[in-house]
PAZAPA-4460 file (N, C-alpha, C; in steps of 0.05 Angstrom, whole numbers, plus 32768, in hexadecimal, padded with zeros to 4 digits):
% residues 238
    n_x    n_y    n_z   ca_x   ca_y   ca_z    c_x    c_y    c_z   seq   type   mol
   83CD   8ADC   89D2   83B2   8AD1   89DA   83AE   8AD5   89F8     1      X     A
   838F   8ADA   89F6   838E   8AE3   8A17   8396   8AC2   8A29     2      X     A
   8394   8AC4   8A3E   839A   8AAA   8A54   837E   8A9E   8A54     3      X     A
   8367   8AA0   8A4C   8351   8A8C   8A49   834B   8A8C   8A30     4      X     A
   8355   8A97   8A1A   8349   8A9B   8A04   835D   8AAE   89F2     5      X     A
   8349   8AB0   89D7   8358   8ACA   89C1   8341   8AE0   89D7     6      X     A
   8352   8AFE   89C5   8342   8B16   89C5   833D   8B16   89AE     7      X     A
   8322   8B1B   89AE   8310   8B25   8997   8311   8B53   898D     8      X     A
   8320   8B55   8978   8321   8B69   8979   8305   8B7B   895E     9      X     A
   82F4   8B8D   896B   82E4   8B98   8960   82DD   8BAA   8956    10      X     A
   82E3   8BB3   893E   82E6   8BC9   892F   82C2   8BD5   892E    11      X     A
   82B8   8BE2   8944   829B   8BE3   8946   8299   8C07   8941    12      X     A
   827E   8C14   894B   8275   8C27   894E   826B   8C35   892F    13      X     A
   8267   8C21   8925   8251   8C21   8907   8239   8C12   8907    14      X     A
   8226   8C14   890F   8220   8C29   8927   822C   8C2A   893B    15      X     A
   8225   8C3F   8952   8225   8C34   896E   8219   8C25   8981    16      X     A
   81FF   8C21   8975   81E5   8C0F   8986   81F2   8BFB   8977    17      X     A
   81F4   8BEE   895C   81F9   8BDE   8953   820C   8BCB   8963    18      X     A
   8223   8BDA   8962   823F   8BCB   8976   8231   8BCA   898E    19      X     A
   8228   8BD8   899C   821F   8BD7   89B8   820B   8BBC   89BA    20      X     A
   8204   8BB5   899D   81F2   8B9C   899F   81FF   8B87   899F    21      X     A
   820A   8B8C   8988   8225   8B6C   8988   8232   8B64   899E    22      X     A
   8241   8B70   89B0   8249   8B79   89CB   8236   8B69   89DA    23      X     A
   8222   8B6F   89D9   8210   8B64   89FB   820A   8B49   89E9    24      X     A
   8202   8B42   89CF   8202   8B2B   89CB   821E   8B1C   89CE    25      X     A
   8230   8B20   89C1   8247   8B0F   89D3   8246   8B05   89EE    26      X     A
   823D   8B18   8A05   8240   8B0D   8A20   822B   8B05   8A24    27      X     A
   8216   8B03   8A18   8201   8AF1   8A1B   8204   8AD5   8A0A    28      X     A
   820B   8AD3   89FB   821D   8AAF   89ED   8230   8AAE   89F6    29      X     A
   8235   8ABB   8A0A   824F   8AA8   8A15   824B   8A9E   8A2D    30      X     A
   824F   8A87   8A34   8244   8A70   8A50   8261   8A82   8A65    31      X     A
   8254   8A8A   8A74   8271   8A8F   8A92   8258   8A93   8AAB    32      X     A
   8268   8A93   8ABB   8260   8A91   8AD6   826E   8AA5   8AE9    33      X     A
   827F   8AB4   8AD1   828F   8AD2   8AE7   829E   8ADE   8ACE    34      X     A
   82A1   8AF3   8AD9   82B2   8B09   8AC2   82BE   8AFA   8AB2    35      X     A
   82D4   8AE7   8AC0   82E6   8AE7   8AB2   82E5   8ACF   8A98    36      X     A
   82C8   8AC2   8A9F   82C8   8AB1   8A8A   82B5   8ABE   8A69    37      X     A
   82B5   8AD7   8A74   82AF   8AED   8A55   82C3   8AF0   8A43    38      X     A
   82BF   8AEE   8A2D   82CF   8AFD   8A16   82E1   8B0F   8A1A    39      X     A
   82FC   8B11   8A14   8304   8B2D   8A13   8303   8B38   89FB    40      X     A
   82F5   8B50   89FA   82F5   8B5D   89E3   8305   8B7A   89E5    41      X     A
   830D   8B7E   89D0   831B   8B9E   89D1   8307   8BA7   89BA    42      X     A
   8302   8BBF   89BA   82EB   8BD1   89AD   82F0   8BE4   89A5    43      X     A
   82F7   8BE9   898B   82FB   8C03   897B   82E1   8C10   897E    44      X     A
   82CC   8C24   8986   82B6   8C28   8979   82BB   8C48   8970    45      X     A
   82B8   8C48   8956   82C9   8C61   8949   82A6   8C62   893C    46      X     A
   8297   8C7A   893F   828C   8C82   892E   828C   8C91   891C    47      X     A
   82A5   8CA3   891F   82B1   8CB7   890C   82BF   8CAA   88F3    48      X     A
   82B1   8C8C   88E7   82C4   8C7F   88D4   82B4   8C90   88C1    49      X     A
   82B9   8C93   88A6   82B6   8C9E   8891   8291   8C93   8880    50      X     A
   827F   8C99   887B   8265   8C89   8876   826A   8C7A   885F    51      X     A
   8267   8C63   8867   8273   8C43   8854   8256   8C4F   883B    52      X     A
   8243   8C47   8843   8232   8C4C   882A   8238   8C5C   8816    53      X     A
   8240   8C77   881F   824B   8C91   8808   8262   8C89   87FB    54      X     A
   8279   8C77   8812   828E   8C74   8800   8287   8C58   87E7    55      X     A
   8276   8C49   87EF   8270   8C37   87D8   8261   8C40   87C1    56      X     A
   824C   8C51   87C9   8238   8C5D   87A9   824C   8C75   87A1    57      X     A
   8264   8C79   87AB   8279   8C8C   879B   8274   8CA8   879D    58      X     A
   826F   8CB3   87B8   826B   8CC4   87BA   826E   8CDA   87D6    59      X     A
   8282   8CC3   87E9   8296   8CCD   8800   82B4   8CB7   880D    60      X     A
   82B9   8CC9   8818   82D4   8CC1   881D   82D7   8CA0   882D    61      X     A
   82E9   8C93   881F   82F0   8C79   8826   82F5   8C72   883D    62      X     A
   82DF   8C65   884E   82EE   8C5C   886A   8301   8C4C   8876    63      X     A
   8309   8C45   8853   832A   8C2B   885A   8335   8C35   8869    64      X     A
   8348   8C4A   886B   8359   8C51   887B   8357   8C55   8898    65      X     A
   833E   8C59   8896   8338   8C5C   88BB   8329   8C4B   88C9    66      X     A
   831E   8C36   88B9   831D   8C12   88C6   8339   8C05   88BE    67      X     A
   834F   8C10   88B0   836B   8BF9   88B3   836F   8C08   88CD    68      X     A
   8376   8C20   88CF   837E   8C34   88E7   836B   8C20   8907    69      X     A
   835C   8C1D   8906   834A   8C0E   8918   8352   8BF7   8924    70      X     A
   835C   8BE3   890C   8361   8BC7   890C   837F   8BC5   890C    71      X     A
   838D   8BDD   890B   83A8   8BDF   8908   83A8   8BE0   8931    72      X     A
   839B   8BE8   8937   839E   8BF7   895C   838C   8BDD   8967    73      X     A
   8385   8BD6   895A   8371   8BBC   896C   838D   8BA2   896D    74      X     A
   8391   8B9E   8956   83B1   8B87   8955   83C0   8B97   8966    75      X     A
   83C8   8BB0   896B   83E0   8BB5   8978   83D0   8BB9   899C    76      X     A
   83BC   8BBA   89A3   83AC   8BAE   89B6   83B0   8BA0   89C6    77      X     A
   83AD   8B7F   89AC   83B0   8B64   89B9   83A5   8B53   89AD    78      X     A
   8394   8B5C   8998   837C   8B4F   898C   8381   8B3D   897E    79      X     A
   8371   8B24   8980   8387   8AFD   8976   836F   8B07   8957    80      X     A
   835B   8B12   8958   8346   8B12   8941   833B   8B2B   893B    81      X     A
   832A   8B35   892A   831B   8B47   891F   82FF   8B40   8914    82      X     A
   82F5   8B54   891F   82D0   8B53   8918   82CB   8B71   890E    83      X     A
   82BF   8B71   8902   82AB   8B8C   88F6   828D   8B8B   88F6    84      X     A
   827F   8B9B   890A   8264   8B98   8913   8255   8BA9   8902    85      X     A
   8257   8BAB   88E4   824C   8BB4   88D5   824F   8BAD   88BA    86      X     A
   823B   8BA3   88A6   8240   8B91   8893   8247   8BA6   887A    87      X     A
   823D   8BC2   887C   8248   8BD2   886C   8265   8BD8   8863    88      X     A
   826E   8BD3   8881   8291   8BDA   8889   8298   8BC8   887A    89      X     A
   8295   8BB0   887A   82AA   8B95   8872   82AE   8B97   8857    90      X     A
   829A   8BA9   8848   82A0   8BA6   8825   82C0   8BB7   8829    91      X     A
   82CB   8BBC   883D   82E8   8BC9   883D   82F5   8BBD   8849    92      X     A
   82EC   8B9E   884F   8304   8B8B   8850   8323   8B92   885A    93      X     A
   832C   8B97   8835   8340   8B92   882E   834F   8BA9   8840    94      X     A
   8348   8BBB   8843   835E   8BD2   8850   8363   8BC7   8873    95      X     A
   8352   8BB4   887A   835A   8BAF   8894   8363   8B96   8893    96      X     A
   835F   8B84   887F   8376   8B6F   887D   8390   8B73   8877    97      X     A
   8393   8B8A   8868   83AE   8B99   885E   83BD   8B9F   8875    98      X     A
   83B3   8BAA   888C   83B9   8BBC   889D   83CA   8BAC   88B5    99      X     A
   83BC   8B8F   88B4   83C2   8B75   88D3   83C6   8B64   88CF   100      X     A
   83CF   8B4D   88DA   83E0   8B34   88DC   83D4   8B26   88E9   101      X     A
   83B5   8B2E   88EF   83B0   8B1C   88F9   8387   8B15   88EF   102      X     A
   8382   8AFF   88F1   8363   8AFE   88D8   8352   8B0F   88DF   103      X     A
   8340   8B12   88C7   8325   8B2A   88CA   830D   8B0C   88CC   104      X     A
   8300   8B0B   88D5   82E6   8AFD   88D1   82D2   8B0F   88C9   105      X     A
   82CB   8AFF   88AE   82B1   8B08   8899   8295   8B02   88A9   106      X     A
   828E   8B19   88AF   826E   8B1E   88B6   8260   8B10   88A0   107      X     A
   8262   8B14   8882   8256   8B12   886F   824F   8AEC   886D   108      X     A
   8278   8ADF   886F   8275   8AC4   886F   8264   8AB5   8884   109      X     A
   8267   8AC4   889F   8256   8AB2   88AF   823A   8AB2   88B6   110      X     A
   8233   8ACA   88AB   8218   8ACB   889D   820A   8ABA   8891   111      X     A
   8215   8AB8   8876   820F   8AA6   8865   821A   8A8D   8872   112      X     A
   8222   8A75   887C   822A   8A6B   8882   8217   8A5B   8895   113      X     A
   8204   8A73   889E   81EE   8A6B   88AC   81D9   8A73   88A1   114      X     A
   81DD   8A7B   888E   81C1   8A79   8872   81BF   8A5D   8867   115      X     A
   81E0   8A4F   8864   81E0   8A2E   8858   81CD   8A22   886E   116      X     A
   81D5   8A1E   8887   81CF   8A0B   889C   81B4   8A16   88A3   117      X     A
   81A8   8A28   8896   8189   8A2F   88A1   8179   8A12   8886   118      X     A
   8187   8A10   886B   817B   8A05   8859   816A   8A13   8849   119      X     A
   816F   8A21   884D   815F   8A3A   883B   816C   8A3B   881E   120      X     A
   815C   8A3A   880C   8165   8A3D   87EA   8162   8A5B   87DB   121      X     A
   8152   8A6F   87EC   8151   8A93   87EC   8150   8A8E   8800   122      X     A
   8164   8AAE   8804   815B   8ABB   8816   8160   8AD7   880C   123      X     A
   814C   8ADE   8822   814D   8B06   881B   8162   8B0E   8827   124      X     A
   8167   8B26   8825   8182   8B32   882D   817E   8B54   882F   125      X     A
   8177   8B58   884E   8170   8B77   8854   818C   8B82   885D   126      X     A
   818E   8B93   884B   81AB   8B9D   884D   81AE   8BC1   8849   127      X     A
   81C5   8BC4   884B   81C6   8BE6   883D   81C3   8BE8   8823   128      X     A
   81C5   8BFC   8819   81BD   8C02   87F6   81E2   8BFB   87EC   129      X     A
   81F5   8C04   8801   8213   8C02   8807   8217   8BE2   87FE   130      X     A
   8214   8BDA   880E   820F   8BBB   8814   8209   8BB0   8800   131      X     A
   81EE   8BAF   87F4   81E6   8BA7   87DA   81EF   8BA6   87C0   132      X     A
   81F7   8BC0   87BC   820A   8BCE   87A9   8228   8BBC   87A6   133      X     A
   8233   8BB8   87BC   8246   8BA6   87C4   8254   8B8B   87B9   134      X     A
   822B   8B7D   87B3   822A   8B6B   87A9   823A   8B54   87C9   135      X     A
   823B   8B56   87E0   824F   8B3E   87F3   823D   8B2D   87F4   136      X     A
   8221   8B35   87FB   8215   8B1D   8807   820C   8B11   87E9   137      X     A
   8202   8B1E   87DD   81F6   8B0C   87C1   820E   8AF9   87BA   138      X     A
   8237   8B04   87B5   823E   8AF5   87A6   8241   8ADC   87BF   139      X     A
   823C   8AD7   87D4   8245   8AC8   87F2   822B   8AB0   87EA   140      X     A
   8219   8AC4   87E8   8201   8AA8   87E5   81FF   8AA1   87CA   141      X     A
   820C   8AA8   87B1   820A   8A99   87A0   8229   8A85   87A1   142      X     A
   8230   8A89   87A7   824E   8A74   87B3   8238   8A5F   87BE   143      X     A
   8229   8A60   87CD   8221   8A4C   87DD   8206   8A44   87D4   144      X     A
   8200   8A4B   87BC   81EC   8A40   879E   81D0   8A47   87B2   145      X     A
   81CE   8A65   87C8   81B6   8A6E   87CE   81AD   8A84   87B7   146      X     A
   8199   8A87   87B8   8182   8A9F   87AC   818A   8AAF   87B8   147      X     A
   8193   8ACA   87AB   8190   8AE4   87C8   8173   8AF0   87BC   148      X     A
   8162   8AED   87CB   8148   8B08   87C6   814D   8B1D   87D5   149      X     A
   8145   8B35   87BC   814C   8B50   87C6   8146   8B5B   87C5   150      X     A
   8144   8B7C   87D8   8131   8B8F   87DB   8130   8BA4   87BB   151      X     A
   8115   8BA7   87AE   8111   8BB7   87A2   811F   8BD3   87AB   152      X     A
   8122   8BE6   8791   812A   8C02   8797   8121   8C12   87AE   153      X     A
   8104   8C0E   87AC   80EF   8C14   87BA   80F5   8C06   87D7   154      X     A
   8100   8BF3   87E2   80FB   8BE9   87FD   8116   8BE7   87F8   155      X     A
   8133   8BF1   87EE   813F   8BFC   87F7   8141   8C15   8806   156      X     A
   8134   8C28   87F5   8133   8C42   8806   8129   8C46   881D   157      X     A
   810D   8C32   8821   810C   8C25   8836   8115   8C2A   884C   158      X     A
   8128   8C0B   8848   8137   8C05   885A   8149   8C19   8864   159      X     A
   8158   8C2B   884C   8168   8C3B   8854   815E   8C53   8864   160      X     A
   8148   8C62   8867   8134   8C72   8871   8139   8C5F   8893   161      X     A
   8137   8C47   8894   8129   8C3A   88B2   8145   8C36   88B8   162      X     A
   8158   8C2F   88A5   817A   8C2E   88B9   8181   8C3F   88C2   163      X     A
   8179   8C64   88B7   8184   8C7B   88C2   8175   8C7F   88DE   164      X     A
   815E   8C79   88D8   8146   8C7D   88F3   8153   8C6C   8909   165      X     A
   815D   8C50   8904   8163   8C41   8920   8180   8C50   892B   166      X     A
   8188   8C5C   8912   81A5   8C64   8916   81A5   8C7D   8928   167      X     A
   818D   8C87   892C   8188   8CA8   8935   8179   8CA1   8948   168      X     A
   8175   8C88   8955   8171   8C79   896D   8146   8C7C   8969   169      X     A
   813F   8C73   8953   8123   8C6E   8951   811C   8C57   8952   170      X     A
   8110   8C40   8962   811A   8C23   895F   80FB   8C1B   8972   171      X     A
   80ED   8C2B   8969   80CE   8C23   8973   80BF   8C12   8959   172      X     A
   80A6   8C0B   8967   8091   8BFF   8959   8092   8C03   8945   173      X     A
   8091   8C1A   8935   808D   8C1F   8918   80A2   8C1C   8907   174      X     A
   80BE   8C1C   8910   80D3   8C1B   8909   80CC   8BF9   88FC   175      X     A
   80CD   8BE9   8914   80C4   8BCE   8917   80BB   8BC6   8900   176      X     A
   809F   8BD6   8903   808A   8BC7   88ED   8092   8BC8   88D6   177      X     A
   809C   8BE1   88D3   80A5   8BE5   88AD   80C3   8BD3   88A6   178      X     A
   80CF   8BC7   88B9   80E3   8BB8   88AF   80DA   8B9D   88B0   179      X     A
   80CF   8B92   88C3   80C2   8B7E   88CA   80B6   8B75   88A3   180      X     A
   80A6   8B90   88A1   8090   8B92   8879   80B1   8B89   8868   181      X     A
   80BE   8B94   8870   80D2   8B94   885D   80D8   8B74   884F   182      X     A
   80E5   8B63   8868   80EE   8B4E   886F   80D6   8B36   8863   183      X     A
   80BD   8B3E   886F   80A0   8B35   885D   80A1   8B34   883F   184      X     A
   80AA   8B4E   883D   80A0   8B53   8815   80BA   8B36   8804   185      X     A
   80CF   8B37   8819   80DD   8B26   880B   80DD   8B0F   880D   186      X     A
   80C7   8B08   8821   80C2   8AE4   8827   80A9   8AE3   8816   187      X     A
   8096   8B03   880B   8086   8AFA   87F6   808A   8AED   87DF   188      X     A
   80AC   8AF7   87D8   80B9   8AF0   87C3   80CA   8AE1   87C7   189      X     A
   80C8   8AC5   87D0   80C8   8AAF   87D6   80EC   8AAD   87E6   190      X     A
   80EA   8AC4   87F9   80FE   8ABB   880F   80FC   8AA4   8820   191      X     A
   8111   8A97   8824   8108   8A7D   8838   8116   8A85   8852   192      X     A
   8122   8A97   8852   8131   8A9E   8869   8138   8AC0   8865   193      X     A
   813A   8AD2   8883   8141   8AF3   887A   8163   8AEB   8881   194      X     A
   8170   8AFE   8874   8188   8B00   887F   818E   8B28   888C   195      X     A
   8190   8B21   88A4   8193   8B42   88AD   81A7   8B43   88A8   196      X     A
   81B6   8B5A   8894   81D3   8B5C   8888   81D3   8B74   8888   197      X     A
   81CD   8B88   88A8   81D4   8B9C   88AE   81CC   8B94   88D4   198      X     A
   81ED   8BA5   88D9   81DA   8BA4   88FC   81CC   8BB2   890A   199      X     A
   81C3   8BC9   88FD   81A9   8BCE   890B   8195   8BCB   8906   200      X     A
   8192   8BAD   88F6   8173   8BA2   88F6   8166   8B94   8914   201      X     A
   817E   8B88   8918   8177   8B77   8932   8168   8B8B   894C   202      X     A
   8174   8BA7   8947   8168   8BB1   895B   814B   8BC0   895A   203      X     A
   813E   8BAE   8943   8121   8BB4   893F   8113   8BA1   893C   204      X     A
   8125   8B8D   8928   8119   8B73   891B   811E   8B52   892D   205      X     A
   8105   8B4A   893C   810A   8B34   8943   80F9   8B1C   893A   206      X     A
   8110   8AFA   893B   8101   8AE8   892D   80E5   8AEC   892C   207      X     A
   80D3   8AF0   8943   80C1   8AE9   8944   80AE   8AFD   8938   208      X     A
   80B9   8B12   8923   80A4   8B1E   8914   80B4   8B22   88F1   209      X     A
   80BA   8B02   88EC   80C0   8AF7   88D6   80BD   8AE1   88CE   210      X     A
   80AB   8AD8   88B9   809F   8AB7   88B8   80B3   8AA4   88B4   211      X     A
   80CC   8AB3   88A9   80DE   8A9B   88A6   80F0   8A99   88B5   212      X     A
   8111   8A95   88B3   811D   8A93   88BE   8134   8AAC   88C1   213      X     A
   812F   8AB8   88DE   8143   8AD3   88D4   8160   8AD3   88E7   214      X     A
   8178   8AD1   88CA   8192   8AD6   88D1   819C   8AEB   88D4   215      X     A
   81A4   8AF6   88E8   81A7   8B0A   88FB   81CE   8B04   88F7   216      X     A
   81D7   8B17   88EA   81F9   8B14   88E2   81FC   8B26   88FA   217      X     A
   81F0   8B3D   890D   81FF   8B3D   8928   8201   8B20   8937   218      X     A
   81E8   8B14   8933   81ED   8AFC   8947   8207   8AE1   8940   219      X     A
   8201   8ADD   8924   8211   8ACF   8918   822E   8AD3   8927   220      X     A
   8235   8AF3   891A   8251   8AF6   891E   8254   8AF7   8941   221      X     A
   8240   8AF5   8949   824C   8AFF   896D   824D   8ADE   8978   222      X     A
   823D   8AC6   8967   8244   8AA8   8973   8264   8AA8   8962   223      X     A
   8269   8AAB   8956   8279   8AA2   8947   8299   8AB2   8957   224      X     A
   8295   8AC5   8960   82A8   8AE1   8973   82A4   8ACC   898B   225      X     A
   8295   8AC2   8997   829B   8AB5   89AD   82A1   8A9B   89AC   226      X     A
   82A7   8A8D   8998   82A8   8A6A   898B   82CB   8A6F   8985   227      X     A
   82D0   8A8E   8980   82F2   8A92   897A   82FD   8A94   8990   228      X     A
   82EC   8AAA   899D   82F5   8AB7   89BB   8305   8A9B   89CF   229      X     A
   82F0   8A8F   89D2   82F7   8A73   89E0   830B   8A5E   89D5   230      X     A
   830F   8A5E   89C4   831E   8A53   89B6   830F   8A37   89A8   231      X     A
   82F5   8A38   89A9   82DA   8A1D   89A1   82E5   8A18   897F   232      X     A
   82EE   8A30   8976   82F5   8A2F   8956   8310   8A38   894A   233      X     A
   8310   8A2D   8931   832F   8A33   8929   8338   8A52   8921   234      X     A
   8344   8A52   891C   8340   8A78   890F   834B   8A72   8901   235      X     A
   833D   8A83   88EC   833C   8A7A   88C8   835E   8A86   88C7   236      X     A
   836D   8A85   88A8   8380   8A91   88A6   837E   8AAB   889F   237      X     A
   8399   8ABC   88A0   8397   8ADA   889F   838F   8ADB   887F   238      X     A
***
C-alpha cells in the first residue's frame, strides 16, 4: 500500500479518450491541495487489446489473455486494486481475476448500485451490442428487482454507429444530439433513470440533456477508485 493510501491499478486504453476521461475525473473527486494528496494510479493503457465486441458475438479473438497479461503487470507494479474503464472489457472478468491476488472492482456492480440509490424502478441501459448480448447489466439490475429498458435493434446499431464515431474522435453537436435521442427513446419507454454502460458516452452525453437521471459508470467507478484510493472504503474480497 502506498504511504497515504492503496494504488489504484487501471487496466484502460479501451478507448483512449475514454481512460483519459476516467483519469481527469479521478483528480477532479479527489479533495487535495498538492500533488501529493492525488491518487496514485498505475495505468495500463493498451489499445492493442483484442475487440471485446467481436470476441463476444463470436467472431474474433479473445481479449482474456491480454487484459490477465495487463492486470498480471499492474499487481506486479504495486497495485492494492483493479479497475477496467470499459464496460465491454469486464464481461472478461474472469481471466483477470484468474491472473491476481489482488480484487477487480465491478464497473457493472457500482453502477447499478447507484441505479438502487437513484430509486429508480427502470432504467435504460445504453450500452454496446457486446455489452447487451452479455446480458451484465440486465442480470445486475434484475438482482436489484430494477426494469432494464433497452435499446431496440434499430438504436442499437445506433448506438454502435455513434460509439465508433466518438471512438475516431467525432464528439461534436451531432454526435450529441443523436445519443442524447437515444437515451430519450428509452425514457419514452418509461425509463426513470439512463444508465451510461459504455465510456464513451460521457464524452458526448451530459446530465443536462437527459430528463431523468443519468448514471455515468465512468463517474460511478472513478468516486468509487477514489473512496478505495484513500482508504474512505473497505476493499471488497478477491
Amino acid at each position: 500500500m502506498a504511504e497515504n493510501g492503496r494504488i489504484a491499478g487501471v487496466l484502460g486504453g479501451m478507448g483512449p479518450d475514454a481512460t483519459v476521461d476516467f483519469m481527469a475525473k479521478v483528480i477532479s473527486l479527489t479533495p487535495a491541495n498538492k500533488d501529493q494528496d492525488h491518487v496514485h494510479m498505475i495505468v495500463d493503457h493498451n489499445p492493442t487489446v483484442p475487440n471485446r465486441q467481436a470476441a463476444i458475438l463470436g467472431d474474433g479473438e479473445d481479449p482474456g489473455p491480454e487484459l490477465a497479461a495487463m492486470a498480471a503487470r499492474l499487481e506486479a507494479a504495486g497495485a492494492d486494486f483493479l479497475v477496467i474503464s470499459c464496460n465491454t472489457a469486464y464481461v472478461f472478468k474472469d481471466a483477470v481475476i484468474d491472473a491476481t491476488s489482488i480484487p477487480l472492482i465491478s464497473i457493472v456492480d457500482v453502477t447499478v448500485e447507484a441505479a438502487v440509490a437513484s430509486g429508480a424502478k427502470a432504467v435504460g441501459v445504453l450500452a454496446t451490442d457486446g455489452c447487451l448480448q452479455a446480458g451484465v447489466y440486465q442480470e445486475a439490475l434484475g438482482k436489484a428487482n430494477i426494469e432494464a429498458v433497452l435499446p431496440s435493434d434499430e438504436e442499437s446499431a445506433e448506438f454502435m454507429t455513434l460509439a465508433h464515431r466518438i471512438k475516431a474522435g467525432f464528439q461534436g453537436e451531432q454526435v450529441s444530439s443523436n445519443m442524447a435521442a437515444l437515451a430519450a427513446s428509452q425514457v419514452g419507454r418509461g425509463a426513470q433513470a439512463i444508465i451510461a454502460g459504455c465510456t464513451e458516452i460521457p464524452l458526448v452525453l451530459r446530465d443536462s440533456m437527459v430528463k431523468v437521471p443519468l448514471i455515468s459508470s465512468t463517474d460511478v467507478l472513478a468516486r468509487r477508485t477514489v473512496a478505495l484510493a484513500r482508504c474512505e472504503a473497505p476493499l471488497p474480497a478477491k
